[in-house]
N, C-alpha and C positions, 0 to 999 in steps of 0.2 A: 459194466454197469453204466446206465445212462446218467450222462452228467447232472441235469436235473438230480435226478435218484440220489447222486453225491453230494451235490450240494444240502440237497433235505435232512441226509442223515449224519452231513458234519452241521447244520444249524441246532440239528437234534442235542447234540453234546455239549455237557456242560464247559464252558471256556476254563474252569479248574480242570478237567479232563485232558484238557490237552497241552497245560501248562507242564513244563517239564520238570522232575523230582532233583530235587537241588542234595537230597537227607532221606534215605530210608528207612525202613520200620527198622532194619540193623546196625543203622546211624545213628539212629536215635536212640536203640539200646546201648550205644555206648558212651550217647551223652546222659542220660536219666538210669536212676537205679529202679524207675517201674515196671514192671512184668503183667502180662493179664493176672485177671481181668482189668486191671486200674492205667496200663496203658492206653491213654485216651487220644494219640497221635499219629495217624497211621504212615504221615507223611510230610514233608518238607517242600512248599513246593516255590518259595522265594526268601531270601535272607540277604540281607545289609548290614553288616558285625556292628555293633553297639545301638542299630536304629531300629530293625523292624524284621518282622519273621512271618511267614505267612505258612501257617501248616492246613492239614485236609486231614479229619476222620470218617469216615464211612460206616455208617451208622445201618446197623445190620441187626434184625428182627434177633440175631441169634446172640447179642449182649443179655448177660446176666439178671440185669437189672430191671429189663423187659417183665421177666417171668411175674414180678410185684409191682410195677409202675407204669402202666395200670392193666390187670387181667382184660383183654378187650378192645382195651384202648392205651396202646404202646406210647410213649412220651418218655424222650432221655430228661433224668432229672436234672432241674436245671445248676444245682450244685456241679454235677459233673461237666456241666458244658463250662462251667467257671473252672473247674479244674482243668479242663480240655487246653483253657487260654493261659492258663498257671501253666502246666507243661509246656505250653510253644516258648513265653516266654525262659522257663528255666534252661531250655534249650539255647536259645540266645544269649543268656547270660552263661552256660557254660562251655559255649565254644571260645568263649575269649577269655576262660584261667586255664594258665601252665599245668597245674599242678590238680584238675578239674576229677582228678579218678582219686582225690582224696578231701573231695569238699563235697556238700550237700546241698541244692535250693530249700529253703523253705517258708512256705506261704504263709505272711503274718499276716495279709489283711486285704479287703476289701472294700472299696466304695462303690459308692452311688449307682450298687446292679440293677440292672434291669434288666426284665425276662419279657422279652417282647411277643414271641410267636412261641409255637412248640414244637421240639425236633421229633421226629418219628422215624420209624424204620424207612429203612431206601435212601434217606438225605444225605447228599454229602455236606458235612458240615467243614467250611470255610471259617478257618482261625487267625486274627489279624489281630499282631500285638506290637505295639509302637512302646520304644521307648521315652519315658518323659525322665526320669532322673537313673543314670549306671553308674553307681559307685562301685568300687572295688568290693563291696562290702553288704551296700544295701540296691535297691533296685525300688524304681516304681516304673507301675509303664501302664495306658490304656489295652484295652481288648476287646475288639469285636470278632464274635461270632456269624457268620450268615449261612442261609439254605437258598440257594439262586437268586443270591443279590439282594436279600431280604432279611434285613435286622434282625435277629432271636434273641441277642443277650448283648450287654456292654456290659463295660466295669472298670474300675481304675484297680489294678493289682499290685501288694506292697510281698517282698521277697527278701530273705538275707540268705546271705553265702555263708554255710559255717564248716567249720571240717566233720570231717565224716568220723564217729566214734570208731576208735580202735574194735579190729574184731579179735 
């Protein structure tokens, strides 16, 4: 291959692409209890324990959610992309309890979202969750969402750590 030619088709690629996987989709099934369809994570691709996580989902025509949102005109809802940034976070918060395969995250709340652009099939959507408050207990932390370095969604997201009901 002519180095030209290389050069063109590594500027081609997304810089998440080539960013190396820190957490896999079977890593990350053993931090979260979601399963498809509601796995909204498909990867890990930077982490700082108690500060910041950066996941990637690949956003693929063949999501469930497609088939109603909208016949025609495909757009992940933007509920989901706030979930997308709820899972990276819960992820972050649960690599750092001992006892993590007998607690649960759950998302009590949201501020100030906004839905800037709209994701679509093909996007890889880039998940960037900072923490601002890690209690042992409770969590808040900002999120941003992006598709090639281009805002789709923020949000301030509120979590607590509780145990997981007996089965």
């Amino acid at each position: 291959m002519l180095l030209t030619e290389r050069n063109r088709l590594s500027t081609s690629i997304n810089s998440e692409e080539l960013m190396e996987t820190v957490l896999d989709s079977e890593g990350i099934k053993k931090l979260l209890p979601h399963r498809y369809p509601f796995l909204l994570v498909d990867r890990i691709i930077e982490l700082t324990p108690l500060q910041r996580i950066v996941g990637i989902k690949q956003v693929s025509i063949n999501e469930s959610f497609f088939q109603g949102h909208f016949p025609g005109a495909p757009v992940m809802p933007g509920v989901l992309v706030i979930e997308a940034l709820a899972q990276c976070g819960a992820i972050l918060a649960l690599r750092e309890i001992a006892d993590r395969d007998q607690k649960l995250v759950f998302f009590t709340g949201i501020r100030e979202a906004r839905f800037r652009r709209p994701v679509t099939p093909g996007d890889t959507l880039v998940l960037e969750v900072t923490a601002l408050r890690f209690g042992p207990r409770i969590q808040r932390m900002r999120g941003e969402a992006k598709v090639n370095g281009q805002l789709c969604a923020d949000a301030e997201l509120m979590s607590v750590i509780a145990d997981r009901p007996a089965s």
